[in-house]
C-alpha positions in Angstrom: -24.9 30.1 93.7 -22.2 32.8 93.2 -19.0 32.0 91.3 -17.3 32.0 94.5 -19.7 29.1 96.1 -19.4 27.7 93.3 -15.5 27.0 93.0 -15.8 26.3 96.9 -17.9 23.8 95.9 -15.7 22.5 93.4 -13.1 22.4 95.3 -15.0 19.8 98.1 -15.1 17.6 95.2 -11.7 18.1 93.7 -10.9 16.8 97.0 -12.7 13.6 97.1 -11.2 10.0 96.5 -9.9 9.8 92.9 -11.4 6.4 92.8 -15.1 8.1 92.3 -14.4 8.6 88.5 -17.9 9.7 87.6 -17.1 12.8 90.4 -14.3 13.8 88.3 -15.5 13.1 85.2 -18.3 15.8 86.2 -15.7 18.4 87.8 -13.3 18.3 84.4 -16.0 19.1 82.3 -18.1 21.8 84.0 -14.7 23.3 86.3 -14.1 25.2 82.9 -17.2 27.0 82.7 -17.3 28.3 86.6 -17.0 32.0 85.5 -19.2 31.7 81.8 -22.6 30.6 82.2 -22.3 27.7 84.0 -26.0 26.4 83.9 -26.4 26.3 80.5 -23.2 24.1 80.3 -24.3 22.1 83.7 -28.2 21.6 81.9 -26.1 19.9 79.3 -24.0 17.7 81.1 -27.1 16.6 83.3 -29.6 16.2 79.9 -26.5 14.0 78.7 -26.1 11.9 81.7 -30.1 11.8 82.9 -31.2 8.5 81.0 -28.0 6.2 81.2 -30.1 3.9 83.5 -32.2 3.9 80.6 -29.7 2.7 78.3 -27.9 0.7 80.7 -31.3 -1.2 81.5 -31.8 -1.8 77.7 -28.4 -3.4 76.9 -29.3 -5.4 80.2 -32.6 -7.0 79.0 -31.5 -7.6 75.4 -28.4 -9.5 76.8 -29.3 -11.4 79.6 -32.4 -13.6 81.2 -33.3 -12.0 84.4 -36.5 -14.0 84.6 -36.4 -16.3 88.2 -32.6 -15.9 88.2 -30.4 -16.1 91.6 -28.3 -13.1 91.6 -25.4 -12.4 93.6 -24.4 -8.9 94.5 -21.9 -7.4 96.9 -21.2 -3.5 98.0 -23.6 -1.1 97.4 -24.0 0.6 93.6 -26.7 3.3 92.9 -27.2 2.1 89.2 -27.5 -1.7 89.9 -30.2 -0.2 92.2 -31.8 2.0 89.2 -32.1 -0.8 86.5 -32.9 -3.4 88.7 -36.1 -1.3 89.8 -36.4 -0.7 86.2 -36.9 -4.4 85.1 -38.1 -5.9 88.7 -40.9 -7.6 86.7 -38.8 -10.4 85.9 -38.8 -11.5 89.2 -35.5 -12.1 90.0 -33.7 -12.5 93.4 -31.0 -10.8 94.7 -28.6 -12.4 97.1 -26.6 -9.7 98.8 -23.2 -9.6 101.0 -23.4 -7.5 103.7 -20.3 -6.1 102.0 -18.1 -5.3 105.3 -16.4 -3.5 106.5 -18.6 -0.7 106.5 -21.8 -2.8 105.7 -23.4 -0.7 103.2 -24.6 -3.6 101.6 -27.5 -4.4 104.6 -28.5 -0.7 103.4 -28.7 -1.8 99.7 -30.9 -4.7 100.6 -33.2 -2.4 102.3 -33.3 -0.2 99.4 -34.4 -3.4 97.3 -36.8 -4.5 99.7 -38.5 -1.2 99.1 -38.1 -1.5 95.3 -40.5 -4.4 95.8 -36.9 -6.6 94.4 -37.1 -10.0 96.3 -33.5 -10.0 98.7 -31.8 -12.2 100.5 -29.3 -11.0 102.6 -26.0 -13.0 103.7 -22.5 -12.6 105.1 -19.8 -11.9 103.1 -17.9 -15.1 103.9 -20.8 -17.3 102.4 -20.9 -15.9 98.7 -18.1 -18.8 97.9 -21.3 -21.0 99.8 -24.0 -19.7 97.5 -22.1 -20.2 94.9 -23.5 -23.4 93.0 -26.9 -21.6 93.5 -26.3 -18.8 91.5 -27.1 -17.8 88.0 -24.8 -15.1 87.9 -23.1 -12.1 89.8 -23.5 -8.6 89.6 -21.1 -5.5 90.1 -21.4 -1.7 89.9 -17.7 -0.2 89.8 -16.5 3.4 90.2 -13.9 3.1 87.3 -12.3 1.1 84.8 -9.9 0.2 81.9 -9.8 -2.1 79.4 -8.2 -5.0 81.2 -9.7 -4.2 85.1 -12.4 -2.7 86.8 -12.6 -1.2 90.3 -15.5 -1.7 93.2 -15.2 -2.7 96.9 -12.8 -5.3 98.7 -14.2 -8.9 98.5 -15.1 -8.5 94.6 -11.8 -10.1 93.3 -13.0 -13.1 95.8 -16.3 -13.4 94.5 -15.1 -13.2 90.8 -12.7 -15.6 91.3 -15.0 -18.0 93.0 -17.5 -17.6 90.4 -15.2 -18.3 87.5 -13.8 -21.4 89.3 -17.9 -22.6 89.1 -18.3 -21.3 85.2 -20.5 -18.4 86.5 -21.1 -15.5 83.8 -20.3 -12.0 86.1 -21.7 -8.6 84.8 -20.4 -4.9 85.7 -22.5 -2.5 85.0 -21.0 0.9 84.6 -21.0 3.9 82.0 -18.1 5.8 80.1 -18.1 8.5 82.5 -16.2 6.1 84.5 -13.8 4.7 82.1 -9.6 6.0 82.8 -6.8 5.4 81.1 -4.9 4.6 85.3 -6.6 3.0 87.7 -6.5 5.1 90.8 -6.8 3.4 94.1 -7.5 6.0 97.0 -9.1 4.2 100.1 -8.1 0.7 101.3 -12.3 -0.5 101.0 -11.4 -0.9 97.1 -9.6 -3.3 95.2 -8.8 -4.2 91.5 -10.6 -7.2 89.7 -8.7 -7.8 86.4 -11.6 -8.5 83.4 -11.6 -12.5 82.5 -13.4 -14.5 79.8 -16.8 -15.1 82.3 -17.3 -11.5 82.3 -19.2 -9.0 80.5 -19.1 -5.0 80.9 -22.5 -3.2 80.2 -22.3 0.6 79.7 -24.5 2.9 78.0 -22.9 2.6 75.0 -22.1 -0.8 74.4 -22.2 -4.7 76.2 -18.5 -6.0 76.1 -17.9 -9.7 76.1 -14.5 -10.6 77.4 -14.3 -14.1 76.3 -15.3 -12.9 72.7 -12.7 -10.8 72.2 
């Protein structure tokens, strides 16, 4: 791409909801280098980033049992998708919300299905239901603080059911998605405030709230 192309390009994402953090993470640190050799700088970036599912996958296994678990899920989240085909051989099963509106969550339980990751899929209004049945529930997010995390609406719901039933709740995300603000753009997300039942896994590190 020409220099031009490429900060039209940029531009298309500059414009995209601010709630996408890894997006943004990506335009602040290649934006700089759209005149001066950009794909060294952008081979970089992508040999730094290509593995976190890697690392996120490792910091899953050495934390928790997947083996025969109940797993509940809602929205849709590229690197739940990623380490769960990474460590399938436990032989887990996913329960996932349809995740409405919008429904991308029927799409991510036909990606699992094709993973060879057993699925069962359910409407969003019986997660609170399934409850009692699960081992524990799993979020992506597209950004977070210290205190709060961001993903689809119906999370907060799901948390709070599962902490009222003393179920453990995992995020997975990586640093490229940590803010200092939370930034709410569309009306499909919502904020989830961190409590002790949760744990954050990144690439880096698993966080413990209740340890803390």
């Amino acid at each position: 791409m020409t220099v031009k192309e490429l900060k039209w390009a940029f531009g298309e994402l500059e414009s995209m909801d601010r709630s996408m953090a890894a997006i943004h993470h990506f335009i602040s640190h290649l934006k700089p280098f759209l005149e001066e050799d950009f794909y060294t700088h952008f081979r970089k970036y992508f040999q730094i980033w290509s593995n976190v599912e890697n690392r996120l996958s490792d910091h899953f296994i050495k934390t928790f049992d997947l083996t025969r678990k109940r797993i509940l899920t809602h929205s849709r989240s590229g690197a739940i998708q990623r380490v769960l085909r990474m460590l399938k051989s436990e032989e887990f099963t996913i329960v996932q919300t349809e995740s409405n509106p919008g429904g991308e969550g029927v799409l991510q339980a036909e990606q699992f299905e094709l993973l060879g990751i057993h699925v069962e899929l359910i409407p969003d209004e019986k997660a609170i239901q399934v409850m009692k049945g699960i081992d524990f529930c799993l979020f992506g997010c597209d950004q977070y603080t210290s205190y709060a995390f961001v993903n689809k609406v119906g999370t907060k719901a799901i948390v709070e059911n599962a902490d009222s039933h003393n179920k453990p709740v995992i995020i997975l995300g990586d640093t490229r998605k940590h803010v200092e603000e939370l930034c709410l753009g569309a009306e499909i997300f919502e904020i989830t405030t961190f409590n002790n039942q949760m744990t954050l896994i990144t690439e880096s590190k698993v966080q413990h709230f209740g340890l803390d």
